[in-house]
N, CA and C atoms as a LAMMPS dump frame, in Angstrom:
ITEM: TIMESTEP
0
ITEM: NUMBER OF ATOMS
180
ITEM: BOX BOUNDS ff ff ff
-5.0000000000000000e+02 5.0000000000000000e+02
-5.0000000000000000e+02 5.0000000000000000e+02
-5.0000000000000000e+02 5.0000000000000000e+02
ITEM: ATOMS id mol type element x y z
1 1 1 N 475.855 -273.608 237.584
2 1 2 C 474.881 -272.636 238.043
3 1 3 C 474.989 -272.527 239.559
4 2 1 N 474.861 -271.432 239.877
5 2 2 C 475.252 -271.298 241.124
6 2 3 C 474.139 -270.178 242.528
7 3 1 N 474.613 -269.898 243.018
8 3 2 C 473.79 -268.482 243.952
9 3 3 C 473.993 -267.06 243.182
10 4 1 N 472.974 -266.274 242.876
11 4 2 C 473.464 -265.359 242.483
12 4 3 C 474.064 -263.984 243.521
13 5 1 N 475.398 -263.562 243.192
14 5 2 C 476.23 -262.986 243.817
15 5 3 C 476.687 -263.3 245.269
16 6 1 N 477.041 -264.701 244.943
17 6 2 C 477.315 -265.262 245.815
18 6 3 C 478.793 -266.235 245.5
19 7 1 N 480.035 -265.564 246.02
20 7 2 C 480.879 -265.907 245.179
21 7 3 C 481.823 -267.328 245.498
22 8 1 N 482.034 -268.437 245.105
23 8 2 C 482.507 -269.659 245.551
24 8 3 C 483.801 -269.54 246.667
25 9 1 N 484.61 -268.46 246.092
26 9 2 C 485.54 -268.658 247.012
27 9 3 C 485.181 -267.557 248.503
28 10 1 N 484.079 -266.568 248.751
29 10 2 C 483.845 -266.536 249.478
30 10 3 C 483.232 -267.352 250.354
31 11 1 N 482.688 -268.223 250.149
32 11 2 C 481.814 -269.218 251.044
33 11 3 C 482.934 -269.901 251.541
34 12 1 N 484.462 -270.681 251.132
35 12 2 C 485.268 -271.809 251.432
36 12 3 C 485.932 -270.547 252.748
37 13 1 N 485.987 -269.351 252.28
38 13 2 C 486.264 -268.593 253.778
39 13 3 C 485.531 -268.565 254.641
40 14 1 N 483.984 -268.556 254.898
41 14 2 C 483.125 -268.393 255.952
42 14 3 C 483.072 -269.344 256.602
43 15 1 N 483.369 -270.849 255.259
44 15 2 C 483.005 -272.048 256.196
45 15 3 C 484.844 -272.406 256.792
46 16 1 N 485.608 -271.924 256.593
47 16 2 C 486.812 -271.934 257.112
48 16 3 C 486.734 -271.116 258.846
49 17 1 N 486.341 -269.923 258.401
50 17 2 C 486.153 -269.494 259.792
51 17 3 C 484.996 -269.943 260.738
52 18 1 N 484.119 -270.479 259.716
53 18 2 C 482.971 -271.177 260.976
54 18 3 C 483.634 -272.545 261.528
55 19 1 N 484.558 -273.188 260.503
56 19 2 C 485.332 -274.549 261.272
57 19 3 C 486.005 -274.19 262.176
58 20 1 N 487.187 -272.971 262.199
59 20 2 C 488.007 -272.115 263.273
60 20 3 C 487.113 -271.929 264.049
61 21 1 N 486.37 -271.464 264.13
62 21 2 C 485.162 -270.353 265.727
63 21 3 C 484.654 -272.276 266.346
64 22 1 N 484.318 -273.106 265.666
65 22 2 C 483.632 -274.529 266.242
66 22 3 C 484.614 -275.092 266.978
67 23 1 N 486.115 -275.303 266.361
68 23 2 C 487.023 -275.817 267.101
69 23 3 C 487.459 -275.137 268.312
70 24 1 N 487.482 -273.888 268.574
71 24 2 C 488.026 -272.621 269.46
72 24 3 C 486.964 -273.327 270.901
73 25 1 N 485.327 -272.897 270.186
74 25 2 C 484.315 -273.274 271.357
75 25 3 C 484.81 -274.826 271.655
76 26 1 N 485.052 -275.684 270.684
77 26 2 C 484.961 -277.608 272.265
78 26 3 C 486.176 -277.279 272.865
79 27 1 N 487.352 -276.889 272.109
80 27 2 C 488.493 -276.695 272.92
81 27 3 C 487.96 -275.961 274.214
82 28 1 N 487.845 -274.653 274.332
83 28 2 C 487.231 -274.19 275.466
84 28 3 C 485.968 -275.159 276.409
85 29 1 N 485.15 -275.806 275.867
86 29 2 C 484.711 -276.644 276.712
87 29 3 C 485.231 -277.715 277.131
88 30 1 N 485.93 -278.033 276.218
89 30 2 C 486.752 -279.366 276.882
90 30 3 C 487.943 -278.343 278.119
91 31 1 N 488.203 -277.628 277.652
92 31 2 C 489.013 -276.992 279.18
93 31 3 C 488.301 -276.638 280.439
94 32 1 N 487.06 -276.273 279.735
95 32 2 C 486.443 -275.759 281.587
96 32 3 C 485.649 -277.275 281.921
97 33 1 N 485.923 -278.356 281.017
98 33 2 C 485.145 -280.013 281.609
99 33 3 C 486.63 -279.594 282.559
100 34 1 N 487.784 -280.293 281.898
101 34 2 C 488.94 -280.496 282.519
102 34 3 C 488.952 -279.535 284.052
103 35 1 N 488.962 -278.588 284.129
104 35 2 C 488.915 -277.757 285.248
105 35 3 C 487.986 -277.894 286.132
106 36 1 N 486.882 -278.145 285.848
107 36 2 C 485.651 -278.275 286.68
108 36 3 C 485.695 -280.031 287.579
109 37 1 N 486.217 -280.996 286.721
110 37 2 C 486.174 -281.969 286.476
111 37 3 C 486.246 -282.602 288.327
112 38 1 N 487.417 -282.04 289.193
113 38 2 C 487.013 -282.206 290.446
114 38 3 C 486.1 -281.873 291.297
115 39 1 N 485.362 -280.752 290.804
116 39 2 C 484.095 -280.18 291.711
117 39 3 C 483.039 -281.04 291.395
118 40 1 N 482.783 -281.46 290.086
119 40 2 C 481.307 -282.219 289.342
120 40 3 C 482.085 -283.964 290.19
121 41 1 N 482.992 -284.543 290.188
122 41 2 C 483.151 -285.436 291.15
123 41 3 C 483.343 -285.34 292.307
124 42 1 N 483.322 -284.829 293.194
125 42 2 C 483.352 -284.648 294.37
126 42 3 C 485.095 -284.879 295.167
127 43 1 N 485.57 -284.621 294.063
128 43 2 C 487.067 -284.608 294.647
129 43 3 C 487.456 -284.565 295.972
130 44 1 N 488.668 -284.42 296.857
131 44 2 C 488.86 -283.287 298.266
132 44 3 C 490.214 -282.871 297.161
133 45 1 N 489.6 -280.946 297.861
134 45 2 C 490.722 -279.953 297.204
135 45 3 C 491.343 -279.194 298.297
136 46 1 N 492.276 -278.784 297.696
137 46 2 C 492.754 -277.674 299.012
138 46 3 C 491.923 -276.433 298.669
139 47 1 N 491.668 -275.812 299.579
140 47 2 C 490.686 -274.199 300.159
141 47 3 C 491.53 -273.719 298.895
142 48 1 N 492.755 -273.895 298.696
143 48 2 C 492.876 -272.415 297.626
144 48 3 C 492.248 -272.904 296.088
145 49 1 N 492.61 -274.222 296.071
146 49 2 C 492.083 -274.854 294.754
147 49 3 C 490.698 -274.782 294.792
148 50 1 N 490.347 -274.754 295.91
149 50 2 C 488.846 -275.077 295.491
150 50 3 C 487.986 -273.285 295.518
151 51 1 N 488.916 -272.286 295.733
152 51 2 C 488.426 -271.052 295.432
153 51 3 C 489.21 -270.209 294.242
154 52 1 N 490.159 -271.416 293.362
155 52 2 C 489.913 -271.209 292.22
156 52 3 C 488.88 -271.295 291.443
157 53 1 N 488.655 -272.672 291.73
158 53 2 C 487.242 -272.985 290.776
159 53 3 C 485.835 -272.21 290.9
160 54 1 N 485.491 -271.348 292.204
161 54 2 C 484.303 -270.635 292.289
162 54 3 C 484.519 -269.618 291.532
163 55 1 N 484.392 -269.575 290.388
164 55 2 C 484.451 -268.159 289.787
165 55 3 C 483.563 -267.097 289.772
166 56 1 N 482.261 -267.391 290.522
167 56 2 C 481.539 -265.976 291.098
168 56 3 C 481.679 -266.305 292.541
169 57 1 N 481.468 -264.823 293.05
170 57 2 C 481.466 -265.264 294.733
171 57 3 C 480.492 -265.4 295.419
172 58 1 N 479.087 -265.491 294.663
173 58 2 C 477.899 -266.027 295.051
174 58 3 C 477.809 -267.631 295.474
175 59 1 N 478.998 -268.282 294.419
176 59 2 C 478.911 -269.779 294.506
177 59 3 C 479.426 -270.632 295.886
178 60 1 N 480.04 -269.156 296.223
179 60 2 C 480.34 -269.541 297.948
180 60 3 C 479.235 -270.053 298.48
């Protein structure tokens, strides 16, 4: 017994693409930790590296 019109092998796709879209987002956070990772420690960068990392120009 199951959901009505709710079909089994559609759900193993949604939760397939909700596992794809979860992994996509830490990957992406684990890249902007990695990138950020000298500014949140207080690194010394060079002027150009370190106006990579401002990505608005307010943060000037």
């Amino acid at each position: 017994m199951g959901l009505r019109g709710f079909e089994p092998l559609a759900f193993h796709k949604c939760r397939r693409w909700g596992a794809l879209a979860a992994g996509a987002l830490l990957l992406l956070i684990v890249l902007v930790a990695w990138w950020m990772y000298p500014i949140w420690t207080g690194q010394v960068l060079p002027y150009e590296q370190w106006m990579l990392r401002l990505w608005m120009p307010t943060w000037v």
